[in-house]
Backbone bond lengths (Angstrom), bond angles and torsions (degrees), N, CA, C in turn:
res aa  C-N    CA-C-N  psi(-1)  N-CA   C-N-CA  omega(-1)  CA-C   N-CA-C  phi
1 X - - - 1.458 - - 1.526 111.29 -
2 X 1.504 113.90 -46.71 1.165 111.17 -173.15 2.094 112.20 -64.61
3 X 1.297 110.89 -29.14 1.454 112.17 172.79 1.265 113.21 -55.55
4 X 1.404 96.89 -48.18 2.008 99.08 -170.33 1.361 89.19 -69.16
5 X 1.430 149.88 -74.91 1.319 122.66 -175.04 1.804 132.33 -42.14
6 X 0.902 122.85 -11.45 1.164 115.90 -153.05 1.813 91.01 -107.35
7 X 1.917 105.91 -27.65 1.525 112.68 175.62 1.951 94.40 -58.47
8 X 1.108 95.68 -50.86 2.210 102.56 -161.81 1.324 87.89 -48.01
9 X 1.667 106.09 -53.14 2.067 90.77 -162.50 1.386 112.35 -58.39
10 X 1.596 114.42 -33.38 1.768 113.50 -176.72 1.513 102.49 -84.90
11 X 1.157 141.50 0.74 1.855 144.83 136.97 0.846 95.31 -44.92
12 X 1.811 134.85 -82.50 1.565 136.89 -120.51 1.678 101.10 -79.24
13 X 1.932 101.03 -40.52 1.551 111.49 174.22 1.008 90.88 -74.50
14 X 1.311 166.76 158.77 1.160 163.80 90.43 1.537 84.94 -164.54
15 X 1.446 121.04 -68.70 1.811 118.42 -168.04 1.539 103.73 -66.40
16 X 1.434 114.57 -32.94 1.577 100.38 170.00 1.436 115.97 -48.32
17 X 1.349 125.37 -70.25 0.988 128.93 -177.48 2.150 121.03 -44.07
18 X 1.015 103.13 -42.62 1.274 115.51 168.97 1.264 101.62 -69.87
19 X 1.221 158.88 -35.49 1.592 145.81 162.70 1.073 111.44 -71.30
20 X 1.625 138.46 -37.83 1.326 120.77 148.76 1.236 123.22 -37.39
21 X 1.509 124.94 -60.82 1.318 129.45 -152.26 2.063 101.83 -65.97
22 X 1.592 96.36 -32.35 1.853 94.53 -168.66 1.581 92.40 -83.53
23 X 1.010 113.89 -37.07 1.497 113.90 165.88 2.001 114.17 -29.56
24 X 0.831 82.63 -62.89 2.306 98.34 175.97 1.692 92.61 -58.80
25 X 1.864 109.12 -72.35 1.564 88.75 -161.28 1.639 105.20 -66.63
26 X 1.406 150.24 -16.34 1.187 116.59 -157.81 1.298 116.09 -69.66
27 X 1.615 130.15 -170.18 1.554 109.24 -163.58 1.441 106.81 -118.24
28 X 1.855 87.83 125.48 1.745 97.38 -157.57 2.185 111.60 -47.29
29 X 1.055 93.83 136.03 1.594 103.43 150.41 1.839 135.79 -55.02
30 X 1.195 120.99 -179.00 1.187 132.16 -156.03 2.012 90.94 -85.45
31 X 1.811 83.75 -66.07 1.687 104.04 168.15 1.559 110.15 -48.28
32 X 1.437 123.38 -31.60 1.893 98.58 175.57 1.558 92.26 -81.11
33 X 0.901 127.98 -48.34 1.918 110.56 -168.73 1.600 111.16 -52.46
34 X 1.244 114.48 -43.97 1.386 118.46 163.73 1.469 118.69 -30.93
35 X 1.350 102.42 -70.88 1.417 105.80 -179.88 1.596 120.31 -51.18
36 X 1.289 85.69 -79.02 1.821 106.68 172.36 1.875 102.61 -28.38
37 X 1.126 144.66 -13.57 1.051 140.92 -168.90 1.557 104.89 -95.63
38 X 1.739 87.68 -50.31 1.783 101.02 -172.33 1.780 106.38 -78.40
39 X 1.447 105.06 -6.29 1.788 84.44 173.10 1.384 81.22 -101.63
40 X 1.208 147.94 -25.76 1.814 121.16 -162.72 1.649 98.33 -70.67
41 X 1.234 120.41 -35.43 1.538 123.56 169.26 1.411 110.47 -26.47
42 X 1.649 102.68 -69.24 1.368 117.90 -154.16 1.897 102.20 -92.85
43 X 1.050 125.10 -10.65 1.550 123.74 132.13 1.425 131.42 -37.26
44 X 1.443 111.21 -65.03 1.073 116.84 176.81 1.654 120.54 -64.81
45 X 0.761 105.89 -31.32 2.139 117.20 179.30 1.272 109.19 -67.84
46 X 1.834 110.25 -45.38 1.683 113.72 -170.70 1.506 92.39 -84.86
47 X 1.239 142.31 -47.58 1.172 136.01 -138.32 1.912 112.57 -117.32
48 X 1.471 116.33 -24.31 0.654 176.23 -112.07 1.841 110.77 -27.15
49 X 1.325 136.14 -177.12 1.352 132.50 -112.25 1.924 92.31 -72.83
50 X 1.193 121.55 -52.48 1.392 118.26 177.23 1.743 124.09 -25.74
51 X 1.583 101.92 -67.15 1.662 110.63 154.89 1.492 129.91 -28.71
52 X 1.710 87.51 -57.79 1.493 101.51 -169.09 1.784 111.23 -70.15
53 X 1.124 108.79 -46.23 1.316 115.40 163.88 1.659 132.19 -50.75
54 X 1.460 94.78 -21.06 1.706 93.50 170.46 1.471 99.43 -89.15
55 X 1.677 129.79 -27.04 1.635 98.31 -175.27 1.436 105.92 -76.71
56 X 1.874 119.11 -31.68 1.492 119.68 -151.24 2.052 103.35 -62.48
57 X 1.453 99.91 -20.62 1.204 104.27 -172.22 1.975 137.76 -77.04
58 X 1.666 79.77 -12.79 1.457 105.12 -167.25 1.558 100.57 -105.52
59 X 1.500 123.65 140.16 1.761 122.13 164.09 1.630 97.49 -30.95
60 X 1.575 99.30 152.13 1.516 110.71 156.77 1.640 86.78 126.38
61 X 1.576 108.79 -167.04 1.250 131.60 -164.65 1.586 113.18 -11.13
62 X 1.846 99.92 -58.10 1.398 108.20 -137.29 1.594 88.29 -116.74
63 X 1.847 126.50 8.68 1.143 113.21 -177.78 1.934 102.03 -149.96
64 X 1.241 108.90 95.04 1.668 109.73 -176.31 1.272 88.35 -139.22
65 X 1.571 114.24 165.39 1.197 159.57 145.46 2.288 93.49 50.18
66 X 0.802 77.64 -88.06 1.810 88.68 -173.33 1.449 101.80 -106.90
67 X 1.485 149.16 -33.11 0.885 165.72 -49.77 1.707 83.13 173.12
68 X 1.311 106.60 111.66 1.724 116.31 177.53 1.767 102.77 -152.54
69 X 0.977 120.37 157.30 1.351 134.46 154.40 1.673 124.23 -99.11
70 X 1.428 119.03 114.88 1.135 102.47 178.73 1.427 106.05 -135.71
71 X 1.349 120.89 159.36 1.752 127.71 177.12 0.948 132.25 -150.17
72 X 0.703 126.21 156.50 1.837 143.21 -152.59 1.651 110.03 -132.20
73 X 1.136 85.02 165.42 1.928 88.28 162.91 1.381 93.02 -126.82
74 X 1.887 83.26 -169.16 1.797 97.95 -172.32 1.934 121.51 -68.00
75 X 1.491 107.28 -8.42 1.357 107.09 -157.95 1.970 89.30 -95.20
76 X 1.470 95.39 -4.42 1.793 100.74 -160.64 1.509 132.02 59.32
77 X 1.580 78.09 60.03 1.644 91.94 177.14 1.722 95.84 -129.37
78 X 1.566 102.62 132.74 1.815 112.89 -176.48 1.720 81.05 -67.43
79 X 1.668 90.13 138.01 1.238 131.22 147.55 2.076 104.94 -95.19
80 X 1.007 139.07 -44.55 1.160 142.93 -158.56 1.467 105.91 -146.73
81 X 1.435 110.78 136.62 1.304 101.80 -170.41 1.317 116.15 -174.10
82 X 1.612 118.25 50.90 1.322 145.77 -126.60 1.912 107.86 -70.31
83 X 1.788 90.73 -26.19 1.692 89.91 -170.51 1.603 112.95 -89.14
84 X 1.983 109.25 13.09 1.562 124.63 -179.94 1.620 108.98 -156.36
85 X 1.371 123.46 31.88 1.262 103.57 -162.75 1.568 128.31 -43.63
86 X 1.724 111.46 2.88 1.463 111.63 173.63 1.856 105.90 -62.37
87 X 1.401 113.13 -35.77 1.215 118.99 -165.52 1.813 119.71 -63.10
88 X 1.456 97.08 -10.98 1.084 101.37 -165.00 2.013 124.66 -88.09
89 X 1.087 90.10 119.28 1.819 105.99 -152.08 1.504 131.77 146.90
90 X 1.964 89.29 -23.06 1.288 115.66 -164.01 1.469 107.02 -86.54
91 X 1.640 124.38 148.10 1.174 122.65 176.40 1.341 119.01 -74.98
92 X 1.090 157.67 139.36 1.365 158.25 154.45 1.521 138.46 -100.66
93 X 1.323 101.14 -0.72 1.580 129.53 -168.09 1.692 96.01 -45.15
94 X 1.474 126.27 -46.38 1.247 126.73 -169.34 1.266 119.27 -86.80
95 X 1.520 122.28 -8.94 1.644 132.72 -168.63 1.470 85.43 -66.75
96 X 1.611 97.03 146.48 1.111 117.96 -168.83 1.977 119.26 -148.67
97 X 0.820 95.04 131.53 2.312 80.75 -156.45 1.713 85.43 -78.42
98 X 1.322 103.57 -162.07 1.148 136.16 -155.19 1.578 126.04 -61.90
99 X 1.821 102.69 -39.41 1.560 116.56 178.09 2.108 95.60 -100.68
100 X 1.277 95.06 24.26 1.827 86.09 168.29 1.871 115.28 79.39
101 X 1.144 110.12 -1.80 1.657 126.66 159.69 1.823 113.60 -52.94
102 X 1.594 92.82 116.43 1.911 88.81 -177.24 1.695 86.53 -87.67
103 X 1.652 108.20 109.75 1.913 110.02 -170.83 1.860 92.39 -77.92
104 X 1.514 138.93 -34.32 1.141 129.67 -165.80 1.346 99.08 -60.94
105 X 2.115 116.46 -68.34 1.353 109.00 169.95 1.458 135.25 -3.84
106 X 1.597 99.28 -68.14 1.370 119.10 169.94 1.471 130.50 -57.71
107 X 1.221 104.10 -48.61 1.402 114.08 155.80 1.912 127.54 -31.23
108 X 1.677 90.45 -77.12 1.800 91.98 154.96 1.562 125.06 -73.28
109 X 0.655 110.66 -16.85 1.550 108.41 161.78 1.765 107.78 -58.13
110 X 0.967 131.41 -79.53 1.406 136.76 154.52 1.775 108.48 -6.59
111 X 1.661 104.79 -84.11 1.231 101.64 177.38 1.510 119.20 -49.48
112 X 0.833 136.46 -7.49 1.513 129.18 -136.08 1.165 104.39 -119.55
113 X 1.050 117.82 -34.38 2.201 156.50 -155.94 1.507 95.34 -105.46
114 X 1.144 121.79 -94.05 1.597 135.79 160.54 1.131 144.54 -71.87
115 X 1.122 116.33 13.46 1.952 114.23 -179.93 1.712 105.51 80.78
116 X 1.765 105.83 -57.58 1.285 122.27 -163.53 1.413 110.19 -153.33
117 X 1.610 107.76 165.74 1.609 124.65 168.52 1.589 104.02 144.27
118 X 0.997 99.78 -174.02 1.476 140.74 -178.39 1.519 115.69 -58.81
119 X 1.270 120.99 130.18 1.668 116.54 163.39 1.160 112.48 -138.74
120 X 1.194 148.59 122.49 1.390 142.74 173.22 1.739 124.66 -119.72
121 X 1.073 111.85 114.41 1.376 136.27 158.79 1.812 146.51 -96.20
122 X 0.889 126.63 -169.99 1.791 128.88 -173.93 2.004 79.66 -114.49
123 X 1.276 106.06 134.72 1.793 105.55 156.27 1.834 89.92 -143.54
124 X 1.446 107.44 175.17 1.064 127.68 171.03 1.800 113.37 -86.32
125 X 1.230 119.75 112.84 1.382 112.77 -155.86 1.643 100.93 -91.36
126 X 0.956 139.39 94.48 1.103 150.06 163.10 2.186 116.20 4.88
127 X 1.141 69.47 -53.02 1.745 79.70 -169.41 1.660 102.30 -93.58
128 X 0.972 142.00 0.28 1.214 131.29 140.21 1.855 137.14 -119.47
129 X 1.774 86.27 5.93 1.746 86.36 167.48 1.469 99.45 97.19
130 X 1.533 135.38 -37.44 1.066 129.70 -145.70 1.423 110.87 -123.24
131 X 1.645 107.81 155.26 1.776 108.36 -176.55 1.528 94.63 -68.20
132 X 1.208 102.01 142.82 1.930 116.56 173.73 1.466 82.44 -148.94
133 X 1.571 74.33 156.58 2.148 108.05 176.68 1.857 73.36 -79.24
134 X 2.136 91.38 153.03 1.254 112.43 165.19 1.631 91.82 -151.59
135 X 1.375 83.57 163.83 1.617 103.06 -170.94 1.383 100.64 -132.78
136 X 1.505 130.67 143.65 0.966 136.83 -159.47 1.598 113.74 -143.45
137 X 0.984 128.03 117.07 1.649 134.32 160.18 1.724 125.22 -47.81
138 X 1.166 128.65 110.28 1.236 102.10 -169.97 1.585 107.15 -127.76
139 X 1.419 139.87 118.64 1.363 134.28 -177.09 1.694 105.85 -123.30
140 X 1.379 102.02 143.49 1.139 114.86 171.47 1.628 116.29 -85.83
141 X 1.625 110.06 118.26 1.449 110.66 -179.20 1.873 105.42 -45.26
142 X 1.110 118.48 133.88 1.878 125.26 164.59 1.535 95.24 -51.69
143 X 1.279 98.38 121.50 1.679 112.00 157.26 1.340 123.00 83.92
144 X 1.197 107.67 5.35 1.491 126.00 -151.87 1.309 117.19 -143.46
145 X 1.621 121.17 147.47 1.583 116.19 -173.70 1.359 81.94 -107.44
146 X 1.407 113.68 100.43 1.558 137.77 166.23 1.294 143.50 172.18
147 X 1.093 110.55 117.18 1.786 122.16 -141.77 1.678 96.00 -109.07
148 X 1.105 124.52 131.86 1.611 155.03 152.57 1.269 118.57 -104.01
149 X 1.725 105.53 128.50 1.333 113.62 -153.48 1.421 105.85 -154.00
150 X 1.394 135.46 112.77 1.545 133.80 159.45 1.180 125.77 -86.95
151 X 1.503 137.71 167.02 1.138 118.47 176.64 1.796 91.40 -151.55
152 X 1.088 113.93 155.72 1.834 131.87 162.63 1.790 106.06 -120.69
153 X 1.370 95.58 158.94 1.490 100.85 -175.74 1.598 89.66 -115.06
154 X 1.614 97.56 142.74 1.228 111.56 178.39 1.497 127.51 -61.84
């Protein structure tokens, strides 16, 4: 008796862990970029961007599958910028996707106007080669000229 129990408990751990793990790869939503935006916000304020930048940069919470954190300040220069950290220093104010959209503009425009929301553009999606619409989360750090922003492709 005690084997057959002790097999179920190493089942139940075993499928836990496997629903975590498909949990990470499945392909994040609108609502995880949302979020993931509004805690890198509130990371950066309590802890602030140095800290925050060593977890956003590493696998785990704030960096899986498609799923990155990246930020800017107000002049649109990456502070964080996990899928190039060479880039980071670099201005971006003029990057512009595919149908000719300046997305940083837009980006602070968003923050700047509203605290937060939505931006959507054409990018080149990494994992399949090809321009896709993406949608992006965008929050303005509290107190601060510095905006955190995720995005998923549609």
């Amino acid at each position: 008796m005690r084997a057959v129990l002790r097999f179920l408990m190493i089942g139940l751990v075993a499928l836990g862990f496997a629903g975590a793990a498909q949990a990470q790869t499945a392909k994040p939503t609108q609502d995880d970029a949302k979020a993931l935006a509004l805690k890198a916000a509130d990371l950066i304020a309590a802890k602030g961007l140095d800290a925050a930048a060593a977890v956003f940069n590493v696998d785990g919470e704030f960096k899986y599958g498609e799923i990155y954190v990246s930020v800017i300040d107000f002049t649109g220069t990456w502070k964080v910028y996990p899928q190039r950290p060479a880039g980071v220093g670099q201005s971006v104010i003029n990057l512009v996707d595919s149908d000719g959209r300046f997305i940083v503009k837009d980006i602070l425009a968003v923050a700047k106007d509203k605290g937060e929301g939505w931006v959507e553009y054409r990018w080149k999606n990494p994992a399949s080669n090809k321009i896709e619409p993406k949608i992006t989360y965008v929050k303005r750090v509290p107190n601060q000229d510095l905006v955190a922003y995720v995005g998923v492709y549609k």
